[in-house]
C-alpha positions in Angstrom: -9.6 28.2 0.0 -11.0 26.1 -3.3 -9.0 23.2 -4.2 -6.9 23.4 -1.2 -5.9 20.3 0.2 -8.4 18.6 3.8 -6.2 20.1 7.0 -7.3 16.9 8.3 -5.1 14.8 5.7 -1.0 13.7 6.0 1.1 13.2 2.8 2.4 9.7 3.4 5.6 8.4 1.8 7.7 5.0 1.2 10.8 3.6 -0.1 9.7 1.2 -3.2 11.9 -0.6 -6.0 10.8 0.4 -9.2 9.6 -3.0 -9.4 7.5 -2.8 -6.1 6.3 0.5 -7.7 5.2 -1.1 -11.1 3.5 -3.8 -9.1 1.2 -1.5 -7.5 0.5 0.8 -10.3 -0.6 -2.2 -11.9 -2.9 -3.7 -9.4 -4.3 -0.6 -9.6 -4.8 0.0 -13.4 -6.1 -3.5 -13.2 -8.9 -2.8 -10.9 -9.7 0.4 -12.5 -8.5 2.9 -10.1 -6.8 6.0 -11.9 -4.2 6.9 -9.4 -2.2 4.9 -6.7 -3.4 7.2 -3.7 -7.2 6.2 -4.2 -5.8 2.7 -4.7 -4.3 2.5 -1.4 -6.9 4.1 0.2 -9.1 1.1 -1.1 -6.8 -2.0 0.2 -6.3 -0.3 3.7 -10.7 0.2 3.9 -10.8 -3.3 2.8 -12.7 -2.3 -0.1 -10.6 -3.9 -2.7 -9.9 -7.7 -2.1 -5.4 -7.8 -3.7 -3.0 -10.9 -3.8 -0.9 -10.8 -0.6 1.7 -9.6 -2.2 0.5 -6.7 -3.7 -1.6 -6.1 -0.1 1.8 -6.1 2.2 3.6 -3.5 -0.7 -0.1 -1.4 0.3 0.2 -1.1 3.6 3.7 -1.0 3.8 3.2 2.5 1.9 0.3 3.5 4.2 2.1 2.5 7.8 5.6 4.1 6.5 4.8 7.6 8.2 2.7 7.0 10.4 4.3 4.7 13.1 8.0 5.2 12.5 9.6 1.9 11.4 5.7 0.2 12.0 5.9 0.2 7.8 9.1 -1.9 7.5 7.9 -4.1 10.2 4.6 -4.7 8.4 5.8 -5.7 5.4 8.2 -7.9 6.9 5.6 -9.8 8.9 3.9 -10.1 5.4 6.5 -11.2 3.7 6.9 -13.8 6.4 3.0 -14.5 6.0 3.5 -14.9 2.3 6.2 -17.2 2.5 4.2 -19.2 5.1 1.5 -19.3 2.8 3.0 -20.1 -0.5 5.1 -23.3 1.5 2.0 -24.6 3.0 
């Protein structure tokens, strides 16, 4: 059918603040992406280099439904990472 969506594609989804969700929208506005989902797609190829910050809120979103809790987890380790980082 034309326009209909890849079979081979999953609707992902995540729990953001509207602040975590301003964040990313404008990472991606800032590196000229016009929608979130190509955005995303870019940080978790590697083909978009983000602050850490911005990179655990990223795959946060793309992990959330695909391994369970594996999202939550991520960004935790992350935020852990980021912590360890800005101390050091």
């Amino acid at each position: 059918m034309p326009g209909g969506r890849d079979k081979n594609k999953k609707m992902l989804g995540f729990w953001a603040t509207p602040d975590e969700k301003a964040a990313l929208q404008k990472a991606a506005k800032k590196a000229g992406f016009k929608d979130l989902g190509e955005f995303l797609r870019a940080i978790a190829e590697g083909a978009v280099k983000v602050s850490p910050h911005i990179k655990a809120l990223a795959l946060s979103a793309m992990g959330a439904q695909q391994s369970g809790c594996g999202g939550a987890m991520c960004a935790l380790i992350f935020a852990a990472g980021l912590v360890l980082y800005c101390i050091a």
